[in-house]
mmCIF file as gemmi writes it, N, C-alpha and C atoms, coordinates in Angstrom:
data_model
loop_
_atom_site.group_PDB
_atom_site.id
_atom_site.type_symbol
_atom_site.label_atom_id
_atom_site.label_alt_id
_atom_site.label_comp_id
_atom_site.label_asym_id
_atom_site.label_entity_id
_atom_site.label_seq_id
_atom_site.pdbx_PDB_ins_code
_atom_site.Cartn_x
_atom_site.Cartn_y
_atom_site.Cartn_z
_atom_site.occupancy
_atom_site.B_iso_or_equiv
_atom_site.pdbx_formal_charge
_atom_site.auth_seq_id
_atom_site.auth_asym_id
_atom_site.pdbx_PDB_model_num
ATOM 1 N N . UNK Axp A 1 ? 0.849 -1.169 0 1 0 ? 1 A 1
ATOM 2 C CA . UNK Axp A 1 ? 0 0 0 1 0 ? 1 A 1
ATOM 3 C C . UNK Axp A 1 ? 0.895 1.232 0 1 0 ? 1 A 1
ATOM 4 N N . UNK Axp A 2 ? 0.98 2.337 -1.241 1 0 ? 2 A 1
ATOM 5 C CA . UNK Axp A 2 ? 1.409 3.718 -1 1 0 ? 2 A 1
ATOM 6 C C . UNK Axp A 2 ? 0.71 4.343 -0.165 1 0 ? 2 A 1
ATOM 7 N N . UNK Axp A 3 ? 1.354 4.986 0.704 1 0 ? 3 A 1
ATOM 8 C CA . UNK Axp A 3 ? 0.987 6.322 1.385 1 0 ? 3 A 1
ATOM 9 C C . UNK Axp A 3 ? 1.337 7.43 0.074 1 0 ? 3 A 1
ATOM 10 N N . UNK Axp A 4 ? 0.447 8.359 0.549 1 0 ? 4 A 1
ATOM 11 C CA . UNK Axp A 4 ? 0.495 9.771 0.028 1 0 ? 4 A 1
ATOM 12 C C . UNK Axp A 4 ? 0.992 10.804 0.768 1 0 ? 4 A 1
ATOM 13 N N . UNK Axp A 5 ? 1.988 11.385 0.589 1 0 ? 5 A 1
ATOM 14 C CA . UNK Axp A 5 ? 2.734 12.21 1.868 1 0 ? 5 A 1
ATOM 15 C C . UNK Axp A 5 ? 2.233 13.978 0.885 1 0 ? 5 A 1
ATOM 16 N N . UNK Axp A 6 ? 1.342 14.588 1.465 1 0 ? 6 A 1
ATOM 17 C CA . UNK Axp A 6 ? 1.127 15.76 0.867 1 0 ? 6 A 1
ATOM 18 C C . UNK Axp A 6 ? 2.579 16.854 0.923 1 0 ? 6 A 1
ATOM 19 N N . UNK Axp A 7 ? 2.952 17.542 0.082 1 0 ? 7 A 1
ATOM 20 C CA . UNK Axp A 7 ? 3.899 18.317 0.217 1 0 ? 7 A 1
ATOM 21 C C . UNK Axp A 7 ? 3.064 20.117 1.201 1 0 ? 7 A 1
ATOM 22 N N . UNK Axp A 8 ? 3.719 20.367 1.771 1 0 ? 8 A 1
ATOM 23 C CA . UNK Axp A 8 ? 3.164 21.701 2.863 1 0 ? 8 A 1
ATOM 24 C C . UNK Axp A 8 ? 2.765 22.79 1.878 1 0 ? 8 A 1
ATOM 25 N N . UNK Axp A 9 ? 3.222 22.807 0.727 1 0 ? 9 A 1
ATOM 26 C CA . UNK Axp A 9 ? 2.568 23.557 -0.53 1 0 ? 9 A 1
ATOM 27 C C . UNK Axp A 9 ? 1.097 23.311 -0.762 1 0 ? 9 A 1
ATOM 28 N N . UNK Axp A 10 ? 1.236 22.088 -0.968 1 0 ? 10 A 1
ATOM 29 C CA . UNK Axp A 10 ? -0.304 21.601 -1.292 1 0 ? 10 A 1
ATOM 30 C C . UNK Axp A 10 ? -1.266 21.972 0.223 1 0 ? 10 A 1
ATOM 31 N N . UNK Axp A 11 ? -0.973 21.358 0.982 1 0 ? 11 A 1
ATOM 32 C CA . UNK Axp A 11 ? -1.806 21.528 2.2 1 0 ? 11 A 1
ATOM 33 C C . UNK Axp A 11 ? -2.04 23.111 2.395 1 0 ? 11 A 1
ATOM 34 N N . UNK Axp A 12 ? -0.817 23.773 2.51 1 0 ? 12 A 1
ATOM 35 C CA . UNK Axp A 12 ? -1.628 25.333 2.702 1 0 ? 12 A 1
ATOM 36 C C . UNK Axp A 12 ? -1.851 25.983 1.952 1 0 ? 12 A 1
ATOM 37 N N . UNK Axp A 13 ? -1.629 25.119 0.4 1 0 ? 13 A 1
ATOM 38 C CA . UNK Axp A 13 ? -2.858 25.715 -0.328 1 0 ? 13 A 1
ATOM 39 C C . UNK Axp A 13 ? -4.12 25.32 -0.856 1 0 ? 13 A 1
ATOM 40 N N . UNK Axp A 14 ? -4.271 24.02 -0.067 1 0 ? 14 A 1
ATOM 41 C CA . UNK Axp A 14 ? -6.048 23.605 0.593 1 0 ? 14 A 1
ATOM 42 C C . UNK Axp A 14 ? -6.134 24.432 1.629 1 0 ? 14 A 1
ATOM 43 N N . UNK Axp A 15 ? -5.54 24.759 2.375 1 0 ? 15 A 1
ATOM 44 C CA . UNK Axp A 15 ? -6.214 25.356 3.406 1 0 ? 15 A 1
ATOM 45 C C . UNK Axp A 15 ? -6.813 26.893 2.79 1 0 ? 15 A 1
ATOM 46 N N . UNK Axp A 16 ? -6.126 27.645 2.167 1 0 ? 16 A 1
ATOM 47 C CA . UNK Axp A 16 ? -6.096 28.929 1.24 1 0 ? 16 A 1
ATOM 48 C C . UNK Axp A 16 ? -7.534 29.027 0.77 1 0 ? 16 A 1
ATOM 49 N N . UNK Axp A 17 ? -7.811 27.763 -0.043 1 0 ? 17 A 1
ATOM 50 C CA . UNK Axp A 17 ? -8.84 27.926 -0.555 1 0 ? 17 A 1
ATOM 51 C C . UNK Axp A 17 ? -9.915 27.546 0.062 1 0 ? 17 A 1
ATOM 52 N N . UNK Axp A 18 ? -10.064 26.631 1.364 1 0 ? 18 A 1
ATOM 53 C CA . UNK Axp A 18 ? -10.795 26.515 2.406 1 0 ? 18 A 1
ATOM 54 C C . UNK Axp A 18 ? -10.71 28.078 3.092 1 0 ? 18 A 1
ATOM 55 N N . UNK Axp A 19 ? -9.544 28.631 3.172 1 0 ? 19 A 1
ATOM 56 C CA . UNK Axp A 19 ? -10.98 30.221 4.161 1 0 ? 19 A 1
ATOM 57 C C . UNK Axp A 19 ? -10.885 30.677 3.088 1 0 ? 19 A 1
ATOM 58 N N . UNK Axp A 20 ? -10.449 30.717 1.847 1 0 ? 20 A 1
ATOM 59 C CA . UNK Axp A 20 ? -11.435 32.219 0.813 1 0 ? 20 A 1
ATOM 60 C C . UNK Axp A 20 ? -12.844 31.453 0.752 1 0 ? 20 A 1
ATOM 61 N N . UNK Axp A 21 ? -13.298 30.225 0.521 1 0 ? 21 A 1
ATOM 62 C CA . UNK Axp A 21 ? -14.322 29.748 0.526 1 0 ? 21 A 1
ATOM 63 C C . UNK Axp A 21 ? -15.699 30.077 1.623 1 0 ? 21 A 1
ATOM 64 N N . UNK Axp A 22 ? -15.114 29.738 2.612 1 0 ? 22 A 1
ATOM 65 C CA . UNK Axp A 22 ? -15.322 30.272 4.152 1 0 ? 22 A 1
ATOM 66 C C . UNK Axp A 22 ? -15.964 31.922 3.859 1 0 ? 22 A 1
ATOM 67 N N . UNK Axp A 23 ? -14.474 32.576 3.873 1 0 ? 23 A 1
ATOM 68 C CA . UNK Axp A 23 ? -15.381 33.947 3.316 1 0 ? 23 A 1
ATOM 69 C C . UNK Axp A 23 ? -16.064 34.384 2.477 1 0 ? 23 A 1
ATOM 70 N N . UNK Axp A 24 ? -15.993 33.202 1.474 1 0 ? 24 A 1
ATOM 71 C CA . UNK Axp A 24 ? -17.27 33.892 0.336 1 0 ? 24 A 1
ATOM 72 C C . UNK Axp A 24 ? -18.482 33.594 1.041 1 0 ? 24 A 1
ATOM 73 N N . UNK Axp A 25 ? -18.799 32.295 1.646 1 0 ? 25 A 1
ATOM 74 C CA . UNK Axp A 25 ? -19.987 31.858 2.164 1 0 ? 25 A 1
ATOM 75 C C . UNK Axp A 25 ? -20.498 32.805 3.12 1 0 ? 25 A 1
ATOM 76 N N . UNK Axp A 26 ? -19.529 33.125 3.769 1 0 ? 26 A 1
ATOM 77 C CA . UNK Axp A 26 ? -20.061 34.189 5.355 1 0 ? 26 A 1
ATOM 78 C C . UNK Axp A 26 ? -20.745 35.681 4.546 1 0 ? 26 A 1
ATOM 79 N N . UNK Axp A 27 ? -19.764 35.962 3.554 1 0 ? 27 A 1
ATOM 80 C CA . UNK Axp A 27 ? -20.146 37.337 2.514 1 0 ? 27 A 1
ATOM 81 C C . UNK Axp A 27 ? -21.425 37.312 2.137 1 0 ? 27 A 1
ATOM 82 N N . UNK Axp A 28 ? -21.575 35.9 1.337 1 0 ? 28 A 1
ATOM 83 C CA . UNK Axp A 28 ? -22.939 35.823 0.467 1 0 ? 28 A 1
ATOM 84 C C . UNK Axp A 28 ? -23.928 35.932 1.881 1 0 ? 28 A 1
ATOM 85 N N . UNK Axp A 29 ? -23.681 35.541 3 1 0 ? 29 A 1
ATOM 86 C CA . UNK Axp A 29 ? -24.844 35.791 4.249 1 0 ? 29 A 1
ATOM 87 C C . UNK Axp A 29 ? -24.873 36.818 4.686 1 0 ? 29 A 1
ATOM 88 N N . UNK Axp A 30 ? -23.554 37.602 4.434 1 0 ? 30 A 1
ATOM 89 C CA . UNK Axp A 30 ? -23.818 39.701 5.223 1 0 ? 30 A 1
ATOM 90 C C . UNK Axp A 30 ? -24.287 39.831 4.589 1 0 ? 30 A 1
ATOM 91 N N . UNK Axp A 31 ? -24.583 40.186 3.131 1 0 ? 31 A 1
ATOM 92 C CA . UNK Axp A 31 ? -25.118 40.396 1.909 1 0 ? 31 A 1
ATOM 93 C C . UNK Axp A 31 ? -26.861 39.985 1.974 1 0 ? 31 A 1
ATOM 94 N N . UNK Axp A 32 ? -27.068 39.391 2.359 1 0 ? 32 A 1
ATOM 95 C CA . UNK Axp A 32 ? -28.745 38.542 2.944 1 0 ? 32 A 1
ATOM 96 C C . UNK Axp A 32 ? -29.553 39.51 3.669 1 0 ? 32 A 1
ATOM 97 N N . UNK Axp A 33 ? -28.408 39.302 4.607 1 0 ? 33 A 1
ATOM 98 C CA . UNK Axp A 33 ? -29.061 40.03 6.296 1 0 ? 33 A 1
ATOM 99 C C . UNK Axp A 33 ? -28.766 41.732 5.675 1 0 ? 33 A 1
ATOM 100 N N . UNK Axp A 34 ? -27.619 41.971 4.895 1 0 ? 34 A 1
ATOM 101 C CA . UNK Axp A 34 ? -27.674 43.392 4.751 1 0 ? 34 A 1
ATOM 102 C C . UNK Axp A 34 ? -28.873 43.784 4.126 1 0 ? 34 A 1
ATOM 103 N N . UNK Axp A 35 ? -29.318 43.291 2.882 1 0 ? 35 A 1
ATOM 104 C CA . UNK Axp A 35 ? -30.691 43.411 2.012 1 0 ? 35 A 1
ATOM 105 C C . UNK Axp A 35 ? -31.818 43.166 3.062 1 0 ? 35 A 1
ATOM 106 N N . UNK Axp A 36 ? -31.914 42.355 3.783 1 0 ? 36 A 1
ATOM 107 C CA . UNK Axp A 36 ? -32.713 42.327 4.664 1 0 ? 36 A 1
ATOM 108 C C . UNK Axp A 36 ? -33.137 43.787 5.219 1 0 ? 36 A 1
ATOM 109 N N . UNK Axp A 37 ? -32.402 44.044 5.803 1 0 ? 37 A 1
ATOM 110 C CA . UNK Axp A 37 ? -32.316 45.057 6.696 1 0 ? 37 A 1
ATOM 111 C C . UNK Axp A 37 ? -32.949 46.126 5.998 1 0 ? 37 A 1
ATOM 112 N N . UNK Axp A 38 ? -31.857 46.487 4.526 1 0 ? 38 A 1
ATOM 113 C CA . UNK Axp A 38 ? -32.195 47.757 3.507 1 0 ? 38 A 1
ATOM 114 C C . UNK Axp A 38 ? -34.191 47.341 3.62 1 0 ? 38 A 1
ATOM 115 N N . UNK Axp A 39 ? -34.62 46.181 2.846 1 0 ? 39 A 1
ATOM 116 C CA . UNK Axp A 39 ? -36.243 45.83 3.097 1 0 ? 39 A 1
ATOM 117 C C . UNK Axp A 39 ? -36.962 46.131 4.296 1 0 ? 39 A 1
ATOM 118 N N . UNK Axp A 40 ? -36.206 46.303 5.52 1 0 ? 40 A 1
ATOM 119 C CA . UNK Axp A 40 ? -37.084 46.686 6.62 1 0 ? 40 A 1
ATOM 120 C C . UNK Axp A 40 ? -36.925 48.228 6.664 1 0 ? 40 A 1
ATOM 121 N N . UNK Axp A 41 ? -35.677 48.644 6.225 1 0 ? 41 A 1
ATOM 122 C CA . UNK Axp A 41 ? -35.394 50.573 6.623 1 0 ? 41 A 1
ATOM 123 C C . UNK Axp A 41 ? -36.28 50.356 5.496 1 0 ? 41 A 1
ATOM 124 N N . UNK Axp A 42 ? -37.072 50.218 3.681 1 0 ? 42 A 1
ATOM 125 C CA . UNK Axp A 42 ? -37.971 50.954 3.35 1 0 ? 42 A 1
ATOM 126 C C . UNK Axp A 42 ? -39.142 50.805 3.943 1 0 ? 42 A 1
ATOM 127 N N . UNK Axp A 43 ? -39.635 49.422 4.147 1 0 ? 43 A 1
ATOM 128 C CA . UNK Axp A 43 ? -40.755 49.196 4.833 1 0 ? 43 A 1
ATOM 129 C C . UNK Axp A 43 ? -41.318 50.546 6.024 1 0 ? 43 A 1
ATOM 130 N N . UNK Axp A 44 ? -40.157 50.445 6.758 1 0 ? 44 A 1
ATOM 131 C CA . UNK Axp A 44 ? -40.683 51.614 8.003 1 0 ? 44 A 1
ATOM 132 C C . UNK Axp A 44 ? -40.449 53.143 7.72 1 0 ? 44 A 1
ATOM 133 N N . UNK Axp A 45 ? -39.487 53.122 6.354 1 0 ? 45 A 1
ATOM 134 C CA . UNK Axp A 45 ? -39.97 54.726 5.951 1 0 ? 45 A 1
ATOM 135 C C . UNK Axp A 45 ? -41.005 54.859 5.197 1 0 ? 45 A 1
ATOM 136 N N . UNK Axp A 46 ? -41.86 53.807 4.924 1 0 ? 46 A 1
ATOM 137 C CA . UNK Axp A 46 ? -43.125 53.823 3.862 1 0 ? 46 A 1
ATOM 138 C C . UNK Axp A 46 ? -44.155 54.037 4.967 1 0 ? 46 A 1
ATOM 139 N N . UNK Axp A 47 ? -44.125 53.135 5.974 1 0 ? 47 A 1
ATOM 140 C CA . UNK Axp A 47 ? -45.089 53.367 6.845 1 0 ? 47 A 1
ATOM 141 C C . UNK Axp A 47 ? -45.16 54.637 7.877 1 0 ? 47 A 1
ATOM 142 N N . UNK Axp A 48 ? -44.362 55.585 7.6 1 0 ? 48 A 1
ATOM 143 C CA . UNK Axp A 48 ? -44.282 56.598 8.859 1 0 ? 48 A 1
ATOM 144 C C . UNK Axp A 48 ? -44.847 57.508 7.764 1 0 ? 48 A 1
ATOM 145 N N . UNK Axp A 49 ? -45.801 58.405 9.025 1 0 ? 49 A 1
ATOM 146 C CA . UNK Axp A 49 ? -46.795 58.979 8.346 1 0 ? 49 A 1
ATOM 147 C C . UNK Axp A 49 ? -45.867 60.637 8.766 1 0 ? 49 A 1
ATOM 148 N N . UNK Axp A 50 ? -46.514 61.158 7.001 1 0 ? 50 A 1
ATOM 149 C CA . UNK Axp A 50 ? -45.499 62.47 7.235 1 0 ? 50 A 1
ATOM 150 C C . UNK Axp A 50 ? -46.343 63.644 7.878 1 0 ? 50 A 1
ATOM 151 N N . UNK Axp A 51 ? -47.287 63.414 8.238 1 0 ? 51 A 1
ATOM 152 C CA . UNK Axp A 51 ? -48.048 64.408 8.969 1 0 ? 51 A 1
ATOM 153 C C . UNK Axp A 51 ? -47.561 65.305 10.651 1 0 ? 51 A 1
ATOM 154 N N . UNK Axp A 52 ? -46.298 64.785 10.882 1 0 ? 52 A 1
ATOM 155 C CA . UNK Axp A 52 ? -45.968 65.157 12.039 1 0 ? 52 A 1
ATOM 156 C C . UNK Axp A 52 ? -44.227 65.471 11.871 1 0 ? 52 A 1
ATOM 157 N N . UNK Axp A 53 ? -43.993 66.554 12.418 1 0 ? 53 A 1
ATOM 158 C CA . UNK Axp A 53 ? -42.662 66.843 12.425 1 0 ? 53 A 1
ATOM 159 C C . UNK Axp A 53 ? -41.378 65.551 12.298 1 0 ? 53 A 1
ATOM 160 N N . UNK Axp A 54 ? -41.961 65.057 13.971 1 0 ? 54 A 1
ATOM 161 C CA . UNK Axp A 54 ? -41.483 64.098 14.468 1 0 ? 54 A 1
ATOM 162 C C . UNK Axp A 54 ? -41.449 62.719 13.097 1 0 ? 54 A 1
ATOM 163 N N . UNK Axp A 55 ? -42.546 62.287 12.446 1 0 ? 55 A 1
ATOM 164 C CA . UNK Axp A 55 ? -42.507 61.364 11.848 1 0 ? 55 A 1
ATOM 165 C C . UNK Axp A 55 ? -41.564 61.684 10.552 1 0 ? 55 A 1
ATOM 166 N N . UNK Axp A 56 ? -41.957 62.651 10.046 1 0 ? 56 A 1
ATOM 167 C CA . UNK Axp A 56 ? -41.095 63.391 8.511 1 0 ? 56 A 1
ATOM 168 C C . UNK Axp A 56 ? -39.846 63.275 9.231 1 0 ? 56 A 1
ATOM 169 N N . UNK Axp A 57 ? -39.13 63.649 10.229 1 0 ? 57 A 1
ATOM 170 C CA . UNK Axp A 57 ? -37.684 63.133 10.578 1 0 ? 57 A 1
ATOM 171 C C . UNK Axp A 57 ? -37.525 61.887 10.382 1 0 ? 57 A 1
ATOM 172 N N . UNK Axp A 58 ? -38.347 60.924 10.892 1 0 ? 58 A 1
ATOM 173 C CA . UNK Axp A 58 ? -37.64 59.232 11.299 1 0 ? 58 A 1
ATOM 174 C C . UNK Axp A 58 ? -38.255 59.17 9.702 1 0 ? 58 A 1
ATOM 175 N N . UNK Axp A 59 ? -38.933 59.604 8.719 1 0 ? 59 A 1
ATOM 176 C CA . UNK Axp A 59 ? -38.758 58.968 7.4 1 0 ? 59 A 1
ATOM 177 C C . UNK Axp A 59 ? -37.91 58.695 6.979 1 0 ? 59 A 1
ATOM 178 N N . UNK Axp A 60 ? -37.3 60.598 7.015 1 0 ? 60 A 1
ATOM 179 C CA . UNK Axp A 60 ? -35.725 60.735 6.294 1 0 ? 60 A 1
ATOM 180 C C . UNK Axp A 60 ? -34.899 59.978 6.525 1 0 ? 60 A 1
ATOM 181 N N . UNK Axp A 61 ? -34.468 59.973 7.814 1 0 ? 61 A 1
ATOM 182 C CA . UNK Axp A 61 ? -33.525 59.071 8.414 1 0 ? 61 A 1
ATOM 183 C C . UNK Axp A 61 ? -33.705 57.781 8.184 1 0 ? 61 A 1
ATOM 184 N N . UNK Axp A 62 ? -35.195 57.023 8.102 1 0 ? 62 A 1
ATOM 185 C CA . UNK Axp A 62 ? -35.209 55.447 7.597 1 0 ? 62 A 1
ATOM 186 C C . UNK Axp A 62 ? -34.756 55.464 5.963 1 0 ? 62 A 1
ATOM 187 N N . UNK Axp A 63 ? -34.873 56.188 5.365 1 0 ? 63 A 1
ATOM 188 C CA . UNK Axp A 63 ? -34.757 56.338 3.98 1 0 ? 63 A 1
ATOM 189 C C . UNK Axp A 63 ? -33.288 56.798 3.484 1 0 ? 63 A 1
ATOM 190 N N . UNK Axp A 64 ? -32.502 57.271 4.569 1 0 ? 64 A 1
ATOM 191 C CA . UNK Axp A 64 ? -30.813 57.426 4.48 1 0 ? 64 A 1
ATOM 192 C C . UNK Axp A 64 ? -30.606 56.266 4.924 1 0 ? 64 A 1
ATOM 193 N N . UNK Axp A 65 ? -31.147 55.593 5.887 1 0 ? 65 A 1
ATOM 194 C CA . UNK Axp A 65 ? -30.247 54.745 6.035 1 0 ? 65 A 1
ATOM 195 C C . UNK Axp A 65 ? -30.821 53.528 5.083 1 0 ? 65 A 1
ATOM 196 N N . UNK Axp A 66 ? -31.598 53.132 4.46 1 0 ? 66 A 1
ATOM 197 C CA . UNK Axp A 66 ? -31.762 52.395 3.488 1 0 ? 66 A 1
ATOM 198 C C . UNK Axp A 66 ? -30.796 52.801 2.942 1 0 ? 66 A 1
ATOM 199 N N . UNK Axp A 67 ? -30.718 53.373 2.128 1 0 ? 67 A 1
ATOM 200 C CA . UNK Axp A 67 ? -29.818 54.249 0.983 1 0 ? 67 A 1
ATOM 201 C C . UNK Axp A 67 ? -28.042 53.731 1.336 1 0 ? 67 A 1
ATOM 202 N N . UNK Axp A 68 ? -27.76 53.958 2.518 1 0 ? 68 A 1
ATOM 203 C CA . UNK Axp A 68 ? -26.561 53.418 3.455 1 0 ? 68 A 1
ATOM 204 C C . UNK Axp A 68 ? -26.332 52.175 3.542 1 0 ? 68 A 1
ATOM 205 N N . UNK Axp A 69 ? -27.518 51.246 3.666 1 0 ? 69 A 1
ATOM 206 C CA . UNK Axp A 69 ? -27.396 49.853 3.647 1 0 ? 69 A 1
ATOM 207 C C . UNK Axp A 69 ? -27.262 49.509 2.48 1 0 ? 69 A 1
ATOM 208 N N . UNK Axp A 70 ? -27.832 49.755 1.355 1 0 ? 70 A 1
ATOM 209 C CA . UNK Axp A 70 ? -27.957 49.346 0.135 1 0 ? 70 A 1
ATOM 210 C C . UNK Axp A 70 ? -26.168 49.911 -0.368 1 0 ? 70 A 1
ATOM 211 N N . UNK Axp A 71 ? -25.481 50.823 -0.029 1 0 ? 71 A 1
ATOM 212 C CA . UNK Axp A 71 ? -24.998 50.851 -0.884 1 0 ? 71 A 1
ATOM 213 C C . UNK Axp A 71 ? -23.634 49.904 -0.274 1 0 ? 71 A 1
ATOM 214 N N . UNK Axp A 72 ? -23.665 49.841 1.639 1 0 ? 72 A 1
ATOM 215 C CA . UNK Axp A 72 ? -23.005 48.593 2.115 1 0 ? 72 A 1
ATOM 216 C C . UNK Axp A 72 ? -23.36 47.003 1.448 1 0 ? 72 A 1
ATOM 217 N N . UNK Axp A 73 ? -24.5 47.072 1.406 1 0 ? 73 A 1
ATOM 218 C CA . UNK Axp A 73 ? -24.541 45.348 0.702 1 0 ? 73 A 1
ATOM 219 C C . UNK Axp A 73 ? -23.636 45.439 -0.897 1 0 ? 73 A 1
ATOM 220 N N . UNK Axp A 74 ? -23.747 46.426 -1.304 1 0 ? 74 A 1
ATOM 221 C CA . UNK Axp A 74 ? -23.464 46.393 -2.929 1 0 ? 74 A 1
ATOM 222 C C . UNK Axp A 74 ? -21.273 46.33 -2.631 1 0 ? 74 A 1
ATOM 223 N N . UNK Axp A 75 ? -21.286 47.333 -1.71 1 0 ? 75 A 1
ATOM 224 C CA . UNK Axp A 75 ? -19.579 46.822 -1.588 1 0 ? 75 A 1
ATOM 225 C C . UNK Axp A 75 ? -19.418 45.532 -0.904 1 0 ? 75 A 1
ATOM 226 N N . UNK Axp A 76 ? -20.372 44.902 -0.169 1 0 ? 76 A 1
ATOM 227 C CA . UNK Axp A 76 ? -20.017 43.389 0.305 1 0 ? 76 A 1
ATOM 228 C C . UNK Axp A 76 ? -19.743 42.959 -0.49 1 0 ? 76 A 1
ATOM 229 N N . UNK Axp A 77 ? -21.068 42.53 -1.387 1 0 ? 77 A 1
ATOM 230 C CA . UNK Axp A 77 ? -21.047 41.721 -3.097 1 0 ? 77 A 1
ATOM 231 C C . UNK Axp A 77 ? -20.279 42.302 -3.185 1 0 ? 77 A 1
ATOM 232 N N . UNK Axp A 78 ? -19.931 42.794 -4.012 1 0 ? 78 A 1
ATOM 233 C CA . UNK Axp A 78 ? -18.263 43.057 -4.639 1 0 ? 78 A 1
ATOM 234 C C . UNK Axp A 78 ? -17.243 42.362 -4.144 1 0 ? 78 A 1
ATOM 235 N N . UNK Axp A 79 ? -16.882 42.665 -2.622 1 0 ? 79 A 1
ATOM 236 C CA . UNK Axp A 79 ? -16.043 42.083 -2.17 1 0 ? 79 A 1
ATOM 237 C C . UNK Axp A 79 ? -15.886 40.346 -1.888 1 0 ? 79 A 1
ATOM 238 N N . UNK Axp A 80 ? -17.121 40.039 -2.093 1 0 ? 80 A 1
ATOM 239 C CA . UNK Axp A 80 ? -17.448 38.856 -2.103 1 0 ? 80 A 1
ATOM 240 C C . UNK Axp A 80 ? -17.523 37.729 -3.846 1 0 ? 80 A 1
ATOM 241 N N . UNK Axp A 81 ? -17.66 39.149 -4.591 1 0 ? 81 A 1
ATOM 242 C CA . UNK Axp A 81 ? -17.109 38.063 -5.854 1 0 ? 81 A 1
ATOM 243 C C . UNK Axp A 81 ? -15.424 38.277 -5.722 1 0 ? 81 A 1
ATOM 244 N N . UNK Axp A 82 ? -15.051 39.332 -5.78 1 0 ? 82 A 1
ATOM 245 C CA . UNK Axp A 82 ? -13.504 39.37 -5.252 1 0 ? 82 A 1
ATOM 246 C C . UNK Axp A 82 ? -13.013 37.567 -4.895 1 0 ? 82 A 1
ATOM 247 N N . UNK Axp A 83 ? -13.626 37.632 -3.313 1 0 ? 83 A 1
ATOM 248 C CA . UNK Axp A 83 ? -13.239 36.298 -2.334 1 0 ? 83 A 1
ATOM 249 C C . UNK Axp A 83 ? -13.155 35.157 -3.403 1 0 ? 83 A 1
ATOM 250 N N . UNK Axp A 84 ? -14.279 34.953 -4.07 1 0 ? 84 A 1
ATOM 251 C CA . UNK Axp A 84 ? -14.987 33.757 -4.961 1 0 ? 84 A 1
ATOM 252 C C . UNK Axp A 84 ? -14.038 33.808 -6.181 1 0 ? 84 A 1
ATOM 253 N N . UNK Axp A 85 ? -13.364 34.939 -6.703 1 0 ? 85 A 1
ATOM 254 C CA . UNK Axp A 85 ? -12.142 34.813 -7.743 1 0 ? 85 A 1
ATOM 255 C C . UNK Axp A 85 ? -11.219 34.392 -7.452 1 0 ? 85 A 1
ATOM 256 N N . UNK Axp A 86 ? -10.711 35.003 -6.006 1 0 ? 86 A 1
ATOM 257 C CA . UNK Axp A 86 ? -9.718 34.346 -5.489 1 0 ? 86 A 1
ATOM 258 C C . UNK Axp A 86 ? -9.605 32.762 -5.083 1 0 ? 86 A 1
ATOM 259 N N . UNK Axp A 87 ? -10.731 32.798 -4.696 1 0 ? 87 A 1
ATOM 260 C CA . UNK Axp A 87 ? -10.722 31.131 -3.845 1 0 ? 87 A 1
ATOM 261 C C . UNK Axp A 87 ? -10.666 30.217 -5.46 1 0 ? 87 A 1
ATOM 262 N N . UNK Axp A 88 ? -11.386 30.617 -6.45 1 0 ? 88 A 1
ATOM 263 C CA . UNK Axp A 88 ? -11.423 29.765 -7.992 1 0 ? 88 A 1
ATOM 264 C C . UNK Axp A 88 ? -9.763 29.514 -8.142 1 0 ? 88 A 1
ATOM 265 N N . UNK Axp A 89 ? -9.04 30.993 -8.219 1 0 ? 89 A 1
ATOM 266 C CA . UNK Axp A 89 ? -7.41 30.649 -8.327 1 0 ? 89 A 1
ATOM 267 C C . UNK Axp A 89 ? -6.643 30.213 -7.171 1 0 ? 89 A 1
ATOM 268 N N . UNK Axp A 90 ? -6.915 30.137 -6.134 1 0 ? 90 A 1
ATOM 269 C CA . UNK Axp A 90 ? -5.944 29.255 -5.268 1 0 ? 90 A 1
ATOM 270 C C . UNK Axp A 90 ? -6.682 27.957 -5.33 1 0 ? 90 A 1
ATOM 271 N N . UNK Axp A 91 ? -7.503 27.342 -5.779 1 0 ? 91 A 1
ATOM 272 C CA . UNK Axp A 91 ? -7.846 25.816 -6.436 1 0 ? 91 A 1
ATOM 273 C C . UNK Axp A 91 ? -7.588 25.141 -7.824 1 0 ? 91 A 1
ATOM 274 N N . UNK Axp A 92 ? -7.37 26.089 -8.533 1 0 ? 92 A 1
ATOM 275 C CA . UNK Axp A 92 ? -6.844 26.166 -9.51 1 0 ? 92 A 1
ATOM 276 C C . UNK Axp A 92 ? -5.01 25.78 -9.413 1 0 ? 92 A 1
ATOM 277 N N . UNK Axp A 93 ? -4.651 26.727 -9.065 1 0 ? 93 A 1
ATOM 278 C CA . UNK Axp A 93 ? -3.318 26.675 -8.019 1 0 ? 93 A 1
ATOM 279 C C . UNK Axp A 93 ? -3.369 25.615 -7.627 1 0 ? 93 A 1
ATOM 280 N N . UNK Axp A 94 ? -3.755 24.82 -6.883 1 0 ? 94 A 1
ATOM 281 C CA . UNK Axp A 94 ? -3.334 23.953 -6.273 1 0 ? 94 A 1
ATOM 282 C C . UNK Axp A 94 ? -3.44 22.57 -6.656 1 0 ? 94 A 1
ATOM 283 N N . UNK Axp A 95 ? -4.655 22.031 -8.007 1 0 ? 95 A 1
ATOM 284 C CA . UNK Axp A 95 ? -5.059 21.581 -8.681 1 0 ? 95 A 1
ATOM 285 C C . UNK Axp A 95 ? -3.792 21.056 -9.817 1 0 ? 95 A 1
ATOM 286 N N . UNK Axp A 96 ? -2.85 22.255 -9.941 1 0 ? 96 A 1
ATOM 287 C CA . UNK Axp A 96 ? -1.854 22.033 -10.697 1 0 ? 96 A 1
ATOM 288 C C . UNK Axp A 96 ? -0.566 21.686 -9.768 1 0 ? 96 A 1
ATOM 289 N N . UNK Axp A 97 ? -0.397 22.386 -8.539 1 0 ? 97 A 1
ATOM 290 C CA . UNK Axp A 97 ? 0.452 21.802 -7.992 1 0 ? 97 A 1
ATOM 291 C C . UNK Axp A 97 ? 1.541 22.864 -7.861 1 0 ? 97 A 1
């Protein structure tokens, strides 16, 4: 029976592509919960009624910060196909050896 003795190249670059993987997965879930969130800041600036000082403030402010979330989820994604390019070439990488 051969044993297979991995060379420390190969192994830490399975491991490489085990956490870019890792972080794409965790990304694609900030990205969820971030959209999430952006769906609840419009929801509650739709529902606040502008008839009162007080309410026309917490619109604005639900409606910046939508605006804020949305444009945080959009640099996650990004950064998260980033992760997912990277993790393709360190398997790639390592695939060849």
């Amino acid at each position: 029976m051969t044993s297979m003795i991995l060379s420390p190249a190969l192994v830490a670059g399975a491991a490489q592509v085990e956490a870019a993987e890792r972080a794409e997965r965790r990304l694609a879930l900030a990205v969820d919960r971030l959209r999430q969130v952006e769906t609840d800041a419009f929801r509650l600036a739709e529902e606040t009624s502008w008839r009162s000082r007080g309410g026309e403030g917490f619109r604005g402010a639900a409606e910046r910060w939508c605006d804020d979330v949305a444009g945080g989820a959009a640099q996650v994604e990004a950064l998260r196909y980033e992760v997912g390019a990277q993790a393709s070439r360190l398997h790639e990488a390592s695939e060849r050896g």
